[in-house]
Wavefront OBJ file of the C-alpha trace (Angstrom):
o trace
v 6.609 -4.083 -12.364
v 2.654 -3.713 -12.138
v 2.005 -7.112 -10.665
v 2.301 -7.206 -7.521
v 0.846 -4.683 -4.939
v 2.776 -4.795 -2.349
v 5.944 -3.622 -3.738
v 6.526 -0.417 -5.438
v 6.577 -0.030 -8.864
v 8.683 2.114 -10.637
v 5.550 4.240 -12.217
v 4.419 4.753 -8.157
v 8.418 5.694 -7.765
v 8.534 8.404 -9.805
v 4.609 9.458 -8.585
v 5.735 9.070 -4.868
v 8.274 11.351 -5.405
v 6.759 14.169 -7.644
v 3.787 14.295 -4.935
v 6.272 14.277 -2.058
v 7.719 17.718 -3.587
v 4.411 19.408 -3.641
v 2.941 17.841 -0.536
v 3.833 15.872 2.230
v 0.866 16.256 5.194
v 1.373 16.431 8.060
v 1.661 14.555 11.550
v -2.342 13.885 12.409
v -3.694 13.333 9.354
v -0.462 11.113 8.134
v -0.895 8.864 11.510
v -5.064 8.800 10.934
v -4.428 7.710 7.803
v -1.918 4.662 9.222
v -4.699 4.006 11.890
v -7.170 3.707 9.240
v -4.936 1.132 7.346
v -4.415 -2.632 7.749
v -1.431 -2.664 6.273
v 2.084 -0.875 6.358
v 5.168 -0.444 4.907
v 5.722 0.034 1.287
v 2.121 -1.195 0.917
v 1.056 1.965 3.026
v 3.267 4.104 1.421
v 1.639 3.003 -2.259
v -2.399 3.461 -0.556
v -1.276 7.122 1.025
v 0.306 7.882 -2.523
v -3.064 6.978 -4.497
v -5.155 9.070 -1.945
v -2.936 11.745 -2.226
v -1.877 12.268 -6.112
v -4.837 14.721 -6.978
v -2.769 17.183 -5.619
v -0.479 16.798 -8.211
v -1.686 19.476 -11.302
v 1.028 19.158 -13.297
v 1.080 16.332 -16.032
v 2.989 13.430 -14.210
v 6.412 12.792 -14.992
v 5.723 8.819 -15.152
v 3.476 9.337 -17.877
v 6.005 11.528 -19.936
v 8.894 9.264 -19.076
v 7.099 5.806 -19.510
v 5.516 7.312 -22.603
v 8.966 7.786 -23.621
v 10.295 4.483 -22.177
v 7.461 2.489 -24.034
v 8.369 4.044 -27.516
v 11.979 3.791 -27.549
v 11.961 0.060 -26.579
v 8.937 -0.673 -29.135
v 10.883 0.916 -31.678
v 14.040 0.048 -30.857
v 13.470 -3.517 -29.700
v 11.401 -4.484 -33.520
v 14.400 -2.746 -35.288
v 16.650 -5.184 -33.589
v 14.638 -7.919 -33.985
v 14.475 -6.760 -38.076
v 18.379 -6.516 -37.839
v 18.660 -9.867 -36.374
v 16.730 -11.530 -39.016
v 18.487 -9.885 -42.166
v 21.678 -10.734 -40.395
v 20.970 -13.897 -40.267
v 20.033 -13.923 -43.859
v 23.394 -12.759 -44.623
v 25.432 -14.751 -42.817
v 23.898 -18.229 -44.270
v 23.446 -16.743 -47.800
v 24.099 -20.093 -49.817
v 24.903 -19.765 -53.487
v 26.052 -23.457 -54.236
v 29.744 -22.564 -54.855
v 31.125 -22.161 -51.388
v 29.592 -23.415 -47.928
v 28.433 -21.397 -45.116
v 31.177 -20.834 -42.636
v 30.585 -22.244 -39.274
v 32.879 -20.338 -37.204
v 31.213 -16.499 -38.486
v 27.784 -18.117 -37.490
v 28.966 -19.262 -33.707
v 31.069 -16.065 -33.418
v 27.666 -14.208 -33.578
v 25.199 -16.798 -32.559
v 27.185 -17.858 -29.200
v 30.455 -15.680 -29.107
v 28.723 -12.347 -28.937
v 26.133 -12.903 -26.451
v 28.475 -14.352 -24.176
v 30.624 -11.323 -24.082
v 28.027 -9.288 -23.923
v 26.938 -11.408 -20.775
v 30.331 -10.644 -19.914
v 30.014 -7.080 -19.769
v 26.714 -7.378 -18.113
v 28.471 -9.122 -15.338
v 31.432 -6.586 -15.247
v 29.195 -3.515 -15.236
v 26.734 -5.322 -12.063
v 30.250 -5.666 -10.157
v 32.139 -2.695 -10.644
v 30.153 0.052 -9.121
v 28.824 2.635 -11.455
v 32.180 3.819 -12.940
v 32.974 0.837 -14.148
v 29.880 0.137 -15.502
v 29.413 3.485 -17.325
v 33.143 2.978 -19.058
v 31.175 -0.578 -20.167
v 27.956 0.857 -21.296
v 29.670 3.433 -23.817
v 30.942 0.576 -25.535
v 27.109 -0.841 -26.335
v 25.087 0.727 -29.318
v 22.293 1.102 -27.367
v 24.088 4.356 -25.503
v 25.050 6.164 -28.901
v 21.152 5.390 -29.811
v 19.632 6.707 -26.746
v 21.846 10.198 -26.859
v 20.481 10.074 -30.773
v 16.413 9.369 -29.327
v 17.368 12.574 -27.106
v 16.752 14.781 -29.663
v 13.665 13.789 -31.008
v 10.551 15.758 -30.496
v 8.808 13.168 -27.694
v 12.422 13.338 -25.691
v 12.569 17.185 -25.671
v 8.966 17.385 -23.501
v 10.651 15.348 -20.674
v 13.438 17.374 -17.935
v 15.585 14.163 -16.969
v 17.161 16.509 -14.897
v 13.756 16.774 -12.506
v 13.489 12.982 -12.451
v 14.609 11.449 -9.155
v 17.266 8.846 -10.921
v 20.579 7.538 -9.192
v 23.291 6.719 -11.324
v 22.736 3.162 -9.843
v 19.086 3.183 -10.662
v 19.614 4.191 -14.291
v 22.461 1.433 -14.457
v 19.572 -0.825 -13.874
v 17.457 0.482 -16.284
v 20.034 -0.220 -18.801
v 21.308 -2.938 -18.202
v 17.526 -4.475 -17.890
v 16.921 -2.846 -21.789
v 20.577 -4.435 -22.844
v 19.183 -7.538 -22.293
v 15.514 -7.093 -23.446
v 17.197 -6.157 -27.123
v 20.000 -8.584 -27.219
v 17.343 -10.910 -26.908
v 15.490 -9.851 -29.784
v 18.445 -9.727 -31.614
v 19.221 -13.081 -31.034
v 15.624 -14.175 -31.972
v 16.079 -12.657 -35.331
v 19.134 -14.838 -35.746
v 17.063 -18.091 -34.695
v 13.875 -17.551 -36.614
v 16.717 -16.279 -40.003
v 17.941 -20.175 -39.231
v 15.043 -21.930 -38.930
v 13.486 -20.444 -42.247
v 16.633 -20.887 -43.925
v 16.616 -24.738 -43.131
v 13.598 -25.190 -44.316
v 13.521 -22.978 -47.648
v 16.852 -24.214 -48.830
v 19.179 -27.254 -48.812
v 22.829 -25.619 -47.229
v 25.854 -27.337 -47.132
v 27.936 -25.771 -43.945
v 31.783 -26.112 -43.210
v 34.283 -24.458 -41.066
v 37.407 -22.404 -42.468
v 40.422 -20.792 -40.749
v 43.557 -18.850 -41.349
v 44.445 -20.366 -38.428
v 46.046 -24.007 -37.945
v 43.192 -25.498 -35.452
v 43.309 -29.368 -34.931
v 40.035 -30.693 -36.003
v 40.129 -33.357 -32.729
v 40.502 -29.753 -30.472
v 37.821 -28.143 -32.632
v 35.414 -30.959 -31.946
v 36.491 -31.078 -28.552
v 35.086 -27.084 -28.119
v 32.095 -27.775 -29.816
v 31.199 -31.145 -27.488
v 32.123 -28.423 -24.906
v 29.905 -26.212 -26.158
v 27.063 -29.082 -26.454
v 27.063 -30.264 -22.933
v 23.703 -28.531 -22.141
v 21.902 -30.576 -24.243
v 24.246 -33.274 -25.312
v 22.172 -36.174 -22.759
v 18.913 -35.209 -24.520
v 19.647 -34.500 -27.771
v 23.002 -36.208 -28.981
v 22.292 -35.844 -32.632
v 23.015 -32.074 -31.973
v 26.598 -32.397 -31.462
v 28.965 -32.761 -34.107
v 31.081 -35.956 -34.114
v 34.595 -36.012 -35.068
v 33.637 -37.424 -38.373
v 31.387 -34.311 -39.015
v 34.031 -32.036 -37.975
v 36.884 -33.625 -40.653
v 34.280 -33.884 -43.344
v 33.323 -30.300 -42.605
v 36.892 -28.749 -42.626
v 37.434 -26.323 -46.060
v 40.508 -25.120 -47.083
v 39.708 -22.337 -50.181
v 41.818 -23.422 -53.424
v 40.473 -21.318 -56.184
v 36.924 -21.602 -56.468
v 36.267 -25.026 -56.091
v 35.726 -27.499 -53.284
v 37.392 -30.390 -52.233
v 36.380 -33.611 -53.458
v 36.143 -35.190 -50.159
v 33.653 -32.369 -49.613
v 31.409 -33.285 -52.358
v 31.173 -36.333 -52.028
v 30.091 -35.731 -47.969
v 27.646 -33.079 -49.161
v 24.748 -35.085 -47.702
v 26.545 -34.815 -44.047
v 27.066 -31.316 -44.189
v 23.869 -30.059 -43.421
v 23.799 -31.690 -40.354
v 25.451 -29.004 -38.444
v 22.094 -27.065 -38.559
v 21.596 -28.777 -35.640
v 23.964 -27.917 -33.020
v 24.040 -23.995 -34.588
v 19.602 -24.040 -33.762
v 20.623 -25.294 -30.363
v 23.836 -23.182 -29.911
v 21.550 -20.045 -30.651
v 19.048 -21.245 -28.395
v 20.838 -22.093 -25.298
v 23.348 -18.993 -24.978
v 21.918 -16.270 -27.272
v 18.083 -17.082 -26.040
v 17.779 -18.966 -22.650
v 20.668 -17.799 -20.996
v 19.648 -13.961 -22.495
v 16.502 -14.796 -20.384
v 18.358 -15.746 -17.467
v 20.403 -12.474 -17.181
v 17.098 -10.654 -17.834
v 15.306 -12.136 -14.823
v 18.766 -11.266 -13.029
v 18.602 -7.680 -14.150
v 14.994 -7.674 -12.961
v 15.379 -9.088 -10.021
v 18.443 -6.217 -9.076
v 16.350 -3.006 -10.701
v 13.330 -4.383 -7.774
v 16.241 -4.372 -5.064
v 17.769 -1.123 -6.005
v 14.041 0.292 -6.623
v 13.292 -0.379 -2.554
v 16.381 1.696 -1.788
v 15.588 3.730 -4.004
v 11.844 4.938 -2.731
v 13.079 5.171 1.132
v 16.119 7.782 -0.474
v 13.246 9.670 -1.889
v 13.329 13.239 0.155
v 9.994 12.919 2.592
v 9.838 9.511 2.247
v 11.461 8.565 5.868
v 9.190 11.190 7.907
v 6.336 10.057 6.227
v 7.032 6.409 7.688
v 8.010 7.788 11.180
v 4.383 10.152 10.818
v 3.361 6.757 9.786
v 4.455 4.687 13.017
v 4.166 7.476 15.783
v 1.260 8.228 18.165
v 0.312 11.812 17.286
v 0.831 14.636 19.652
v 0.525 18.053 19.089
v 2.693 20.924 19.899
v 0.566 23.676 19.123
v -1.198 25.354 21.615
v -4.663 25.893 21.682
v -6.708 28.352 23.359
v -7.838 27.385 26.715
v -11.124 27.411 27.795
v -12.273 28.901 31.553
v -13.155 25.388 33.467
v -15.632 25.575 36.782
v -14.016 25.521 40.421
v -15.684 23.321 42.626
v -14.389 23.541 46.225
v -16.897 20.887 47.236
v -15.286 17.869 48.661
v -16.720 14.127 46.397
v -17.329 11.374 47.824
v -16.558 9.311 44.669
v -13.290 8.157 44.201
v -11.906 8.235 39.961
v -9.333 5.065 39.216
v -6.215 5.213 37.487
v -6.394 1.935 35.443
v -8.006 1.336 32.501
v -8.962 -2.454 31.666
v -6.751 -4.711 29.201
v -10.002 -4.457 26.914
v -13.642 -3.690 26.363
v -16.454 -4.510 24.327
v -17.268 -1.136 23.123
v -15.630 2.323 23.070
v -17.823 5.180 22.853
v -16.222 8.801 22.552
v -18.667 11.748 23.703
v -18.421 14.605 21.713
v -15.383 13.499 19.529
v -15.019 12.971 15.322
v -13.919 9.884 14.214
v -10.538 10.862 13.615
v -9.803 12.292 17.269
v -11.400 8.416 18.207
v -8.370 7.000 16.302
v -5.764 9.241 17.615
v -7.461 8.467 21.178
v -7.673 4.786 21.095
v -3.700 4.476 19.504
v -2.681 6.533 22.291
v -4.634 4.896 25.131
v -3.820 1.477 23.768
v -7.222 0.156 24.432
v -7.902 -3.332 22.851
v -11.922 -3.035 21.843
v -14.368 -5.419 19.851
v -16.419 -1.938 18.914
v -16.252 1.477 18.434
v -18.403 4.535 18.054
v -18.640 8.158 18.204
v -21.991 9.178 20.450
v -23.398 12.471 20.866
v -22.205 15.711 19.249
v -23.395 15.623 15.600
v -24.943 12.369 16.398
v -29.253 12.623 16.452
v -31.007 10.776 19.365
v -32.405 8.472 16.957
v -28.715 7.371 15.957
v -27.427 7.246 20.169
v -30.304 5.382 20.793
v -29.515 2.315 18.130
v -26.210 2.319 19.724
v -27.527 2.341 22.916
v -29.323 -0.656 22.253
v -26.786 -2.577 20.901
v -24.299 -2.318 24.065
v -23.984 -5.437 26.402
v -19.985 -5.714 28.091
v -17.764 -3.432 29.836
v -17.964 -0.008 28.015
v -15.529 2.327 28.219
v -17.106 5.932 27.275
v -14.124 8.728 26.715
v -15.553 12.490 27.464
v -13.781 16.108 27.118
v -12.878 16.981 30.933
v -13.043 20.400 30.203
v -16.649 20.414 29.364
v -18.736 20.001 32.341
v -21.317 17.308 32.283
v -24.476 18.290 30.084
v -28.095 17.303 30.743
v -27.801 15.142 27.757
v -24.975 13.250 28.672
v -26.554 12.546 31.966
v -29.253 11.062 30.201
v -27.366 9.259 27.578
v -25.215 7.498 30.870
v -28.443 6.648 32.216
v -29.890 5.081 29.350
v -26.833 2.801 29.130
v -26.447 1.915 32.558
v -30.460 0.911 32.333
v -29.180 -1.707 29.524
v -29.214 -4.875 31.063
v -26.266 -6.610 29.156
v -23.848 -3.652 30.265
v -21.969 -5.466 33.279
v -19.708 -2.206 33.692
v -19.789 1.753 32.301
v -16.214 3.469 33.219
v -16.143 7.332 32.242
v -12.805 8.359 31.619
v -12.862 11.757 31.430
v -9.347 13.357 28.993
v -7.729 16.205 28.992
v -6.464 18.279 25.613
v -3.969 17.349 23.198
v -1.520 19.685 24.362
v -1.636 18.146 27.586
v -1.206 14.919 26.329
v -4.649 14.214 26.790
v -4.293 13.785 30.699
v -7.327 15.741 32.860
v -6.749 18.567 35.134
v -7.666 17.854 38.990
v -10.237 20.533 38.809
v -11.982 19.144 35.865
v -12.245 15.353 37.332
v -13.723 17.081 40.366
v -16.400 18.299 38.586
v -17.087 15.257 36.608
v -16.784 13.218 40.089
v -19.340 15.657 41.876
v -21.833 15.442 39.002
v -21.665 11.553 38.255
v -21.681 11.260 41.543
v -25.904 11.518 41.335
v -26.322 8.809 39.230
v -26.406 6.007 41.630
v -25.431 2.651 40.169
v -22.894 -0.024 40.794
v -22.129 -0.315 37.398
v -20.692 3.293 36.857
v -16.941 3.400 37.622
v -14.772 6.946 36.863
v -11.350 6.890 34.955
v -8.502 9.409 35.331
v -6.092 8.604 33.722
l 1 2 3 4 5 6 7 8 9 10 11 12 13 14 15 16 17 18 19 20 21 22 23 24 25 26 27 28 29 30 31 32 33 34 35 36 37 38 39 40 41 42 43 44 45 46 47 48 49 50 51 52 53 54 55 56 57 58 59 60 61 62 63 64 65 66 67 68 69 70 71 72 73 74 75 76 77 78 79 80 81 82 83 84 85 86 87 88 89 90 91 92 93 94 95 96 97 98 99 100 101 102 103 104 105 106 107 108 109 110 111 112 113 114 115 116 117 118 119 120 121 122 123 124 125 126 127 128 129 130 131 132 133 134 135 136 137 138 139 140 141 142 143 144 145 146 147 148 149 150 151 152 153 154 155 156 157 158 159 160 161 162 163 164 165 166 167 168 169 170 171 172 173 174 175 176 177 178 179 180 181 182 183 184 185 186 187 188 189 190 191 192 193 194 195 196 197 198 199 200 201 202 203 204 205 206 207 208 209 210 211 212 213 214 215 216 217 218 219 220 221 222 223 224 225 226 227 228 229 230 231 232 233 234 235 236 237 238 239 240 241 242 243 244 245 246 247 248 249 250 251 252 253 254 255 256 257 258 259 260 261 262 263 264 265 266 267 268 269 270 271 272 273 274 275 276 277 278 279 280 281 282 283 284 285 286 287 288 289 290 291 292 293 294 295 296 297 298 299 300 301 302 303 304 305 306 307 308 309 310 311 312 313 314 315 316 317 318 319 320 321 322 323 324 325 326 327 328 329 330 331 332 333 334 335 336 337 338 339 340 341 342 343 344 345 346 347 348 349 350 351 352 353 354 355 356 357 358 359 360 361 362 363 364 365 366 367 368 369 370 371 372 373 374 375 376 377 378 379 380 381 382 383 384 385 386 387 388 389 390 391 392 393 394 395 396 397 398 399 400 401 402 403 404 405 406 407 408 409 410 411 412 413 414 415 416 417 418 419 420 421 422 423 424 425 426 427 428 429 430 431 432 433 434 435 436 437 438 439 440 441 442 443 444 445 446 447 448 449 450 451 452 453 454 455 456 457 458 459 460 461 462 463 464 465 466 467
């Protein structure tokens, strides 16, 4: 589930939602962080998850339950694939008296992975009810409640973790089929070795009155995977009649014997029997149960509490409620002879923010909606060394955002002259913003000042913003 980044995997799953229950942001820094980011949805959600997970102290439940995860299938799935093998063993034990029974190899070979398929199928399509009343009928759910009380289980509250019932159907029925199949490889390597160790003479035996011509008829049913390809692999009619053993005593019949050579041909449609429905199709459903945990994992992560303000943080332009305190702004009853625009241009070659941090820049530019090639933060913190190289870099139509409330310093005034005296600045418009709290719009008072002061500076180049 590690592969690829931009979906979740289950380990972020159960991160994302242990962090989300000890910390969850808030509104600015969640919508810097989106700003900051060239990428969003679940991709976004994984990034703010890594950046945030120090936060977490305790031990991480993914480890524990992964931990836990790995161990039981390790163990598990090799003591399967053990059982498969001795199984197989047993069922084609040959002792030169009787032959091996065809029918008890296909009943396990193809007849119990199909109904476990079966099952499979029933438990994806019958809601979780249905599929619980299934699962109690598999091994695997006496084994886990058995695993439960082993040391390594005990350190891990399933309780806390943030499971659905449809979520752990997933994870079970994804496991069902991980250890069937290594069941079923037991059974095909048990074959293979047996073939070529011994010399086995197989037949087919029943209670029941079964036609031979029907019999072969199943089988060739059976066969039609691979019959085009590999003919040889399904048993003729001739095979089948041969094959047929009826138990008198302990002795075989003398048509038998004197077939024996032809009835070790049926190693070949069992080897391809096993590998068609107990191995490839196994895979099949496997891929089928991966591809519905990854489906019910995306519903999963957006049910996860915090999960669906953390997007909307994500996607909305910040604006705070809180209220600030206020500073005293100058009067200026003077009448300017300046007039400030309302209109800011669909885009600019450079932003420059007086006085602001790079993260107010963000919030400012996503609110604004200004398209720019450049941006940078001048002034404040900034040395003169550091405005300067800026300053000498500029050429275009600059847009330079300042705090309204603070009146125009002596070293803004030079830092506005010093751009308007670069020669491959075309346009400098001063937009002047108000606090958060107001939305960022400027008070008349303030642009008054800023229009009386800028107002010195004469150059054709300098335009005023209000916004």
């Amino acid at each position: 589930m590690q592969k690829n980044n931009s979906q979740f995997t289950f380990k972020s799953y159960l991160d994302l939602a242990q962090l989300l229950k000890q910390y969850q942001g808030n509104h600015e820094d969640n919508r810097v962080f989106a700003l900051t980011q060239t990428t969003k949805g679940s991709k976004l959600l994984t990034l703010w998850k890594d950046k945030n997970l120090f936060r977490v102290v305790d031990e991480l439940d993914s480890s524990k339950y992964l931990h836990y995860l790995t161990l039981f299938t390790s163990l598990f799935g090799f003591a399967l694939l053990l059982l498969g093998l001795f199984t197989g063993f047993a069922l084609l034990s040959y002792s030169g008296k009787e032959p091996v029974n065809v029918i008890y190899l296909l009943l396990v070979m193809v007849g119990l992975p199909l109904l476990s398929m079966l099952l499979t199928v029933l438990s994806m399509f019958t809601g979780n009810l249905g599929a619980s009343f299934f699962n109690h009928l598999s091994p695997l759910y006496y084994l886990e409640k058995i695993i439960n009380f082993f040391p390594f289980a005990k350190k891990i509250d399933f309780s806390a973790l943030p499971f659905s019932a449809t979520l752990s159907k997933w994870i079970f029925l994804q496991r069902l089929q991980l250890f069937s199949f290594l069941f079923a490889l037991g059974l095909f390597f048990s074959l293979v070795l047996t073939i070529i160790s011994k010399d086995i003479a197989f037949a087919w035996s029943s209670t029941l009155d079964i036609d031979p011509v029907a019999f072969q008829g199943v089988l060739a049913m059976l066969a039609t995977p691979w019959q085009s390809f590999f003919p040889s692999a399904v048993p003729s009619l001739e095979l089948v009649e041969v094959s047929h053993y009826f138990r008198l005593g302990e002795k075989l019949d003398a048509n038998m014997i004197q077939n024996a050579d032809k009835l070790g041909a049926w190693w070949k449609f069992l080897a391809m029997a096993t590998l068609t429905y107990a191995l490839l199709l196994r895979l099949v459903f496997w891929f089928m149960m991966k591809l519905g945990f990854k489906a019910q994992l995306k519903k999963e992560v957006l049910a996860v509490v915090g999960v669906k303000k953390l997007l909307k943080e994500f996607e909305t332009p910040f604006v705070s409620t809180q209220s600030f305190k206020q500073e005293k702004h100058l009067e200026v009853k003077e009448e300017v002879t300046i007039a400030a625009s309302e209109v800011l241009a669909d885009n600019y070659a450079y932003l420059l923010a007086w006085n602001y941090s790079e993260k107010t820049l963000l919030l400012l530019q996503d609110h604004n909606k200004v398209e720019v090639t450049n941006r940078q933060v001048v002034g404040g913190r900034n040395s003169f060394s550091e405005d300067q190289r800026i300053v000498d870099g500029l050429e275009g139509k600059i847009l330079l955002y300042v705090k309204a409330w603070e009146p125009p310093t002596m070293d803004f005034m030079d830092f506005l002259t010093d751009v308007l005296a670069q020669k491959e600045v075309t346009t400098v418009e001063v937009c002047p913003l108000g606090t958060v709290t107001e939305g960022y719009s400027s008070k008349k008072s303030d642009i008054d000042v800023w229009l009386k002061k800028l107002e010195q500076i004469n150059s054709e180049k300098l335009e005023v913003i209000d916004v």
